[in-house]
ZATORGU-667512 format. One record per atom (N, C-alpha, C): residue in one letter; x, y, z. Coordinates in steps of 0.2 Angstrom, whole numbers, plus 5000, padded with zeros to 4 digits. Atoms other than C-alpha are relative to their C-alpha. Layout:
BEGIN
aXYZ...
This chain:
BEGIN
x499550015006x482753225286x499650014994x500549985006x482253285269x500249934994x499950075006x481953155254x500550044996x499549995008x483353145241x499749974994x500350025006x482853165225x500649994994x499550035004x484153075213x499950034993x500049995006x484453145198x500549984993x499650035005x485253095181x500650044999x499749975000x486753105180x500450034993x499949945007x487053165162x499750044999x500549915000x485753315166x500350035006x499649954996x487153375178x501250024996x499250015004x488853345166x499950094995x499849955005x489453515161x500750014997x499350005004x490653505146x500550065001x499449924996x491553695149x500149975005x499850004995x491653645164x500649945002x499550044998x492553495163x500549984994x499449985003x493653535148x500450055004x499649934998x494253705159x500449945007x499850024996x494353575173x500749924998x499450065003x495553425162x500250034995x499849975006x496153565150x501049955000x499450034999x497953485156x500049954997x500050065002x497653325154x499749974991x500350005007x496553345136x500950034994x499549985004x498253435130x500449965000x499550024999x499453335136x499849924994x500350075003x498553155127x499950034993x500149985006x498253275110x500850014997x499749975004x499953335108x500749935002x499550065000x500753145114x499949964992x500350035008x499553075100x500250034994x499749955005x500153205087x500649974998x499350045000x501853145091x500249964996x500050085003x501552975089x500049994992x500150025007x500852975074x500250054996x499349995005x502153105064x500649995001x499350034999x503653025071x499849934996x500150045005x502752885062x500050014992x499949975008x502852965043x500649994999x499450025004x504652955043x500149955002x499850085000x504752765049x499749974995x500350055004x503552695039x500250034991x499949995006x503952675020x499750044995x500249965002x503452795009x499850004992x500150035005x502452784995x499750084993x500149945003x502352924978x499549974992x500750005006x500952954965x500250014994x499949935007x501253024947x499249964995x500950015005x499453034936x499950034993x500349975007x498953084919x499349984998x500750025000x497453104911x500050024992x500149985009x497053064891x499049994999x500850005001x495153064882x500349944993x500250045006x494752954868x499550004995x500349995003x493953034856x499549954997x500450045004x492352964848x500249994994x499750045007x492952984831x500549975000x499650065000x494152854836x499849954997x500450055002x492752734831x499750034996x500349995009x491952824816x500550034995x499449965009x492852864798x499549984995x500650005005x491452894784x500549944995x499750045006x492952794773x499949925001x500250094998x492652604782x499349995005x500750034995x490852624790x499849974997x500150065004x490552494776x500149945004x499750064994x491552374787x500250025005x499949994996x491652454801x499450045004x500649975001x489952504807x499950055007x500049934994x489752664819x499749975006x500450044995x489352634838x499850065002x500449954997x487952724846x500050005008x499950024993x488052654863x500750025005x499549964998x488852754873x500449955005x499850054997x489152614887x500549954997x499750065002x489852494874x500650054996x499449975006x491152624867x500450025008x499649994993x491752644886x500349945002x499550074999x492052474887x500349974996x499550025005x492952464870x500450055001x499649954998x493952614877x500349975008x499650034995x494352524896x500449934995x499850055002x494852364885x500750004995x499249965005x495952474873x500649995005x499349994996x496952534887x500249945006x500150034996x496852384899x500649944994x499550035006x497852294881x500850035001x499549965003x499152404883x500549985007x499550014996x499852334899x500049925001x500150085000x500252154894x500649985005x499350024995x501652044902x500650014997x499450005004x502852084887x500350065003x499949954997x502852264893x500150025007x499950014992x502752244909x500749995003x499550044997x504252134909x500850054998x499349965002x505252244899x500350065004x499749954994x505052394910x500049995006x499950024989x505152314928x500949994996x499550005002x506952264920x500450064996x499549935001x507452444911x499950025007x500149954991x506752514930x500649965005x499750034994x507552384941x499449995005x500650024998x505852344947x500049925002x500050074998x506252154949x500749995004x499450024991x507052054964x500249934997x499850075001x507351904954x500050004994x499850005007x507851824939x499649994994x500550005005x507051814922x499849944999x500250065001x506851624923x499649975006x500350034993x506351624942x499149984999x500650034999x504551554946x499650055004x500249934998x504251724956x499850064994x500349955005x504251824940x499450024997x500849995001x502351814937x499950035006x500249994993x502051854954x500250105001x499849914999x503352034952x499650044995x500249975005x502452084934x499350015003x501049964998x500552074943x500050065004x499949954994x501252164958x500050064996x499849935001x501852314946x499550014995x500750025004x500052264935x499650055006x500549974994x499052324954x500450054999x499949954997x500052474956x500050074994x500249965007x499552544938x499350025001x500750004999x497852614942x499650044994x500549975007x496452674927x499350015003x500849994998x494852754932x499850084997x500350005007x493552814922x499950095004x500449924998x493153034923x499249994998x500650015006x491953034909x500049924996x500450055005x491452914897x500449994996x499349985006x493052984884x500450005007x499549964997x494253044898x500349945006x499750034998x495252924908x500850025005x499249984995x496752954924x500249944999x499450084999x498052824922x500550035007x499649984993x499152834940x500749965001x499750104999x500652704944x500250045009x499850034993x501152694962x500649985002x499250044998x503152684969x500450025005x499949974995x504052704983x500650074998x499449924999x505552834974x499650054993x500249925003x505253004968x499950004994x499849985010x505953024949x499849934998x500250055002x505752834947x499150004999x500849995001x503852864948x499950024996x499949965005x504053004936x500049974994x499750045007x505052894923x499449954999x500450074999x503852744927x499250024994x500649995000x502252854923x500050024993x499849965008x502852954906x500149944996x499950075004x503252764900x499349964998x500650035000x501552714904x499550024994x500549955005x500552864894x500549994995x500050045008x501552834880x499849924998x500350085002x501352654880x499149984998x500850005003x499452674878x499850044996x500049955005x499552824867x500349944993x499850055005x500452704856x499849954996x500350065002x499552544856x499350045000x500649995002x497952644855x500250024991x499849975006x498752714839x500049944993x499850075004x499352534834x499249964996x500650015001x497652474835x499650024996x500449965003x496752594825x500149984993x499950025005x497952564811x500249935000x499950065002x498052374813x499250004997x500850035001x496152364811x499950024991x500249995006x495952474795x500849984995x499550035007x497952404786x499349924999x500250055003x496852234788x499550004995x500449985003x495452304780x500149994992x499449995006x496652364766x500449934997x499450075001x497552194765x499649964996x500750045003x495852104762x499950024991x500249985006x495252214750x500849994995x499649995003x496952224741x500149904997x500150065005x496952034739x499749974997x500550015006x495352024732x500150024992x499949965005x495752154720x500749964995x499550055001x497252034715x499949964997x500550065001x496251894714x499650024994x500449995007x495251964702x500350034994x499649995005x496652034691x500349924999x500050065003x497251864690x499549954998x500550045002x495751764687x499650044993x500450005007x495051884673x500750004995x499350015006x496951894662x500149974999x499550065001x497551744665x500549985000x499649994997x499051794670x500350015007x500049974993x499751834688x500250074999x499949945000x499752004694x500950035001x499349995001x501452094693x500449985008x499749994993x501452094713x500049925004x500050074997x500951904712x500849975004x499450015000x502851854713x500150045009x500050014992x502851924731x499550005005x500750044997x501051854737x500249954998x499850095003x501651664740x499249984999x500750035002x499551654742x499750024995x500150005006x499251704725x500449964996x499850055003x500451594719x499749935002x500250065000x499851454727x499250004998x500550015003x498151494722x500049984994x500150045007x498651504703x500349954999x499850085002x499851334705x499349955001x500350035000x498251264711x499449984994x500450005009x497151314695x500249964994x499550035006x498551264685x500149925001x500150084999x498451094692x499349954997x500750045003x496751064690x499949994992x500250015007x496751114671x500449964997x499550085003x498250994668x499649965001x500150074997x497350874676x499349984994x500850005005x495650904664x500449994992x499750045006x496850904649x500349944999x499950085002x497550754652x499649944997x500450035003x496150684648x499849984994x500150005006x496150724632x500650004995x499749975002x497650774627x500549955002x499550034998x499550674629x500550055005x499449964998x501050744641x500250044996x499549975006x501950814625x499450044996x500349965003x500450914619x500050085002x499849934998x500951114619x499550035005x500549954993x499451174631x500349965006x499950044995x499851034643x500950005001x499349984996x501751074642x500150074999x500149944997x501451264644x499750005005x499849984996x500751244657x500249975005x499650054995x501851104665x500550045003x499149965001x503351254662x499750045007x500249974993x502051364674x500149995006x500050034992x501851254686x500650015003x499150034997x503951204686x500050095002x499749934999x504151404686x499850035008x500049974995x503051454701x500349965005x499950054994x503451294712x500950024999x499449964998x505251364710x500250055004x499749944996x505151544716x499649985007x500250024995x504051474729x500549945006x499450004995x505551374734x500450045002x499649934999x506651514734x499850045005x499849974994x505551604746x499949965005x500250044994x505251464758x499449985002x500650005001x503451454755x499749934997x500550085005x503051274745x499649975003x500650054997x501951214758x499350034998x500749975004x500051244752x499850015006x500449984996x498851324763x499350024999x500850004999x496951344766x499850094998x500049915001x496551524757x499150024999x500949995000x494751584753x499950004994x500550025007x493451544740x500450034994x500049965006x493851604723x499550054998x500449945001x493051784720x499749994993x500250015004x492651744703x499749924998x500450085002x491351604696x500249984992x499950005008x491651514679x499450024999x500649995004x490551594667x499950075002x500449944998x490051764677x500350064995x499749935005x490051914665x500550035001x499649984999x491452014662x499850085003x500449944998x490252174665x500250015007x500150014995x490152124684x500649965003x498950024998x492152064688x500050074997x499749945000x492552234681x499650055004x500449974996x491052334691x500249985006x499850034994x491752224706x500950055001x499250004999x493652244703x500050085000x499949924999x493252444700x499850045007x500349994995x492352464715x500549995007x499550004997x493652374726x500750045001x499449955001x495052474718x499850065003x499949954998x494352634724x499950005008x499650014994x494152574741x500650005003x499150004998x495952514742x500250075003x499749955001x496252694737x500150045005x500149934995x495352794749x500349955007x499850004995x495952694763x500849995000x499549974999x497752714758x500150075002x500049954999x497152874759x499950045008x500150004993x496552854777x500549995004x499550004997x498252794782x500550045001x499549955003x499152924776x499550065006x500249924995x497953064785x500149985008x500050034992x498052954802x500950035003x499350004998x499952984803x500150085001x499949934998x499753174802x499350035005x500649974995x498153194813x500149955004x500250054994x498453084827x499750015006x500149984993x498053204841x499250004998x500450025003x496353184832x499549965004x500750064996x495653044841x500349985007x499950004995x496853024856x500350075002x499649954996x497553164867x500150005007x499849984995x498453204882x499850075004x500249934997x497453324892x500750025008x499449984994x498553314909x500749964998x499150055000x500553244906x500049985009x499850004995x501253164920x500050045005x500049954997x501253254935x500649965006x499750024994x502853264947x499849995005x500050024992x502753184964x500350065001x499749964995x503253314976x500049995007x500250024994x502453224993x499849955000x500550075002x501953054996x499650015003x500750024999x500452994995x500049965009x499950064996x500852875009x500650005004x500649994993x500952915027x500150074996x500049924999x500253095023x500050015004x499749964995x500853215035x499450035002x500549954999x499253295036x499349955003x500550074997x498153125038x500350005005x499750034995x499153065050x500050055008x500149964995x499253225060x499150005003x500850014996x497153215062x500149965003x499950064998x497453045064x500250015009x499749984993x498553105082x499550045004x500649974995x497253235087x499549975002x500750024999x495553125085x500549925006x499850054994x496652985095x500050035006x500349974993x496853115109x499850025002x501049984996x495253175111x499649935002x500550074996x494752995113x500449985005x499750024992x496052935125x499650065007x500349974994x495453095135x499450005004x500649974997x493753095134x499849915003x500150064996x493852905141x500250025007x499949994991x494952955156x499350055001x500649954997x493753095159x499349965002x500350034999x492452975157x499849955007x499950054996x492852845168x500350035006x500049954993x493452985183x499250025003x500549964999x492053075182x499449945003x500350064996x491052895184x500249995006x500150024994x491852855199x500050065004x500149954996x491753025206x499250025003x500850015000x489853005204x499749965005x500150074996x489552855210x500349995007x499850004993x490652875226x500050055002x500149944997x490253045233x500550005006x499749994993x491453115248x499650015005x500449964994x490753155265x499750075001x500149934999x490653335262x499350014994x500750035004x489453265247x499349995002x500750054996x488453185257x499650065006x500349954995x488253305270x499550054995x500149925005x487853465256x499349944997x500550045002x486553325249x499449985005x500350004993x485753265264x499750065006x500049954996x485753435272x500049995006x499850024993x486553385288x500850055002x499449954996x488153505299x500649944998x499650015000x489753455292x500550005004x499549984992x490953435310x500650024998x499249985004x492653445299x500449934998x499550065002x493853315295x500649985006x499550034996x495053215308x500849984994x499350025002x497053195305x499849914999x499950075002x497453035298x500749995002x499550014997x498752955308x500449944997x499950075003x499852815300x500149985007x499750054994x500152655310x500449995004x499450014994x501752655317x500050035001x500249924994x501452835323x499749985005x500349994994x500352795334x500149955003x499650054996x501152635339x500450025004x499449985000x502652725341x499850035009x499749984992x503452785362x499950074998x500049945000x503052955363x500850045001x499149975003x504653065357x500150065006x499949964994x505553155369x500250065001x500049925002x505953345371x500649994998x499449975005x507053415359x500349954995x500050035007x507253255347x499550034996x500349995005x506853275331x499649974996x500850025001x505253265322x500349954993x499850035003x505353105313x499650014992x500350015007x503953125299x499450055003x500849964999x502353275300x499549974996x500650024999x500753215302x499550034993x500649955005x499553265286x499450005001x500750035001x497853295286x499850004996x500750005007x496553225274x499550005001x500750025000x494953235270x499849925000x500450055000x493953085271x499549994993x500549985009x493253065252x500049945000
């Protein structure tokens, strides 16, 4: 008897060989799996994209007319995250609330305890992610077509907008500032109110508070009925009037006085000249922002139609079905092929062994060969099969 020499049996597995010999079977489990999962795309809910893409200009944040008070930034990381913060502003719960209710985006009512809960959901399905450093995709996320569409075009305007707002809220305050200094300092060097005091209630309550204090020093000296102390008692009754009138008589906390007693008039006018030409150039700057807007923001991509959803893609889901049937197969295959290994037939064994194969005996079932022998010319009840012995 000759030694057997056992070999591995992954160093006798030929792949050709046993795809040519389970080509059936690999097809049939690839083109079940395929099935499955694209008769899945049209059950499950379907989900549509629409994206656009703007930049943010750097000279969003530089203007040589307010680098005085508004000081240029060089850091590129801190102008990216003064640029996510812009637009991350732009989707508050006012806006939110209002377009889920033009959309029809809410399932409940405006008082319900759920409505915080629908505004975040439709907050997550707004996405913002960074290209460059300036360049920004905004996306929303919904299950109908055109409403995605409408949803997204509302969106990109809305940050278009409030970046807009923002630019010119920063520099009118600027303008505000300086415009009431320059105020301040026309009334405190005349001595009169400025013509536009009468609708600044905080310039009138500045000058009724002056005008309080110097009655108050006159008194001193001076009787009720003496003419300075009743001009300006008339001032006082006159401003605390229109100050009724517009609703205003409460006093309130305003800033220092710009002026010191005693300071030259050389340096109140050098001041008061110098603030007036800023005023100027930054009404000047307001005025050019309304004709140059695309300037610091722009729209590189508009919305773009949905034409397929995102969700189940047709195209995912079909790999999806192939790479599923090649694993179901190549387990059956797997697990055949192990037990075909592992339990050799006799004709195995023999060819292995190198021993005379005799042949194979019929396989008789039991009641047969229990059974009275059949008698001539009845009929054959059931033929006898041969099998191998495997």
């Amino acid at each position: 008897m000759k030694q057997v020499h056992s070999a591995n049996p992954a160093d006798q597995i030929d792949i050709l060989a046993l795809v040519r010999r389970y080509r059936t079977l690999i097809v049939l489990n690839i083109a079940v799996g395929s099935s499955i999962f694209l008769g899945a795309t049209y059950l499950l809910p379907q989900k549509f994209k629409s994206s656009a893409t703007i930049t943010i200009y750097t000279k969003y944040f530089q203007n040589p007319l307010v680098k005085d008070f508004l000081p240029e930034l060089y850091d590129t990381s801190e102008l990216k995250a003064q640029r996510e913060n812009l637009i991350r502003q732009s989707f508050g719960d006012d806006f939110l609330n209002e377009l889920g209710d033009r959309e029809g985006l809410f399932h409940t009512g405006p008082s319900s305890a759920e409505r915080e809960t629908e505004i975040e959901d439709i907050r997550r399905r707004i996405e913002t992610n960074s290209v460059q450093s300036t360049t920004f995709t905004i996306a929303f996320t919904h299950n109908e077509k055109k409403k995605t569409f409408s949803i997204e075009k509302q969106i990109v305007d809305r940050v278009v907008n409030t970046l807009f707002a923002e630019r010119r809220s920063t520099i009118t305050k600027i303008r505000d500032s300086i415009q009431r200094r320059v105020e301040g300092i026309s009334l405190n060097s005349t001595g009169a109110p400025d013509p536009m005091a009468s609708a600044r209630p905080d310039l009138l309550h500045k000058e009724l508070q002056q005008l309080q204090e110097q009655v108050k020093a006159l008194e001193n000296q001076y009787t009720p009925q003496h003419p300075k102390v009743t001009k300006l008692l008339a001032r006082i009754n006159l401003i605390q009037g229109w100050l009724k009138q517009t609703g205003n008589d409460k006093p309130r906390a305003y800033d220092k006085a710009i002026l010191i007693d005693g300071q030259p008039k050389a340096v109140t006018k050098e001041v008061y000249e110098d603030l007036l030409k800023k005023l100027n150039y930054l009404n000047i700057l307001l005025d050019m922002d309304e004709d140059s807007a695309n300037e610091y923001v722009a729209v590189l991509s508009p919305p773009s139609r949905p034409t397929s959803p995102v969700w189940p893609n047709k195209a995912v889901f079909l790999m999806w079905g192939l790479l599923t049937g090649l694993l179901v197969s190549s387990m059956i295959i797997m697990i055949t092929e192990y037990f075909e290994r592992t339990a050799p037939s006799v004709r195995d064994f023999a060819r292995e062994l190198d021993l005379p194969f005799l042949g194979t005996l019929p396989r008789v079932p039991w009641g047969e060969a229990n059974s009275k022998p059949r008698k001539p010319g009845a009929p054959k009840k059931k033929q006898v099969r041969l099998e191998e012995w495997n």
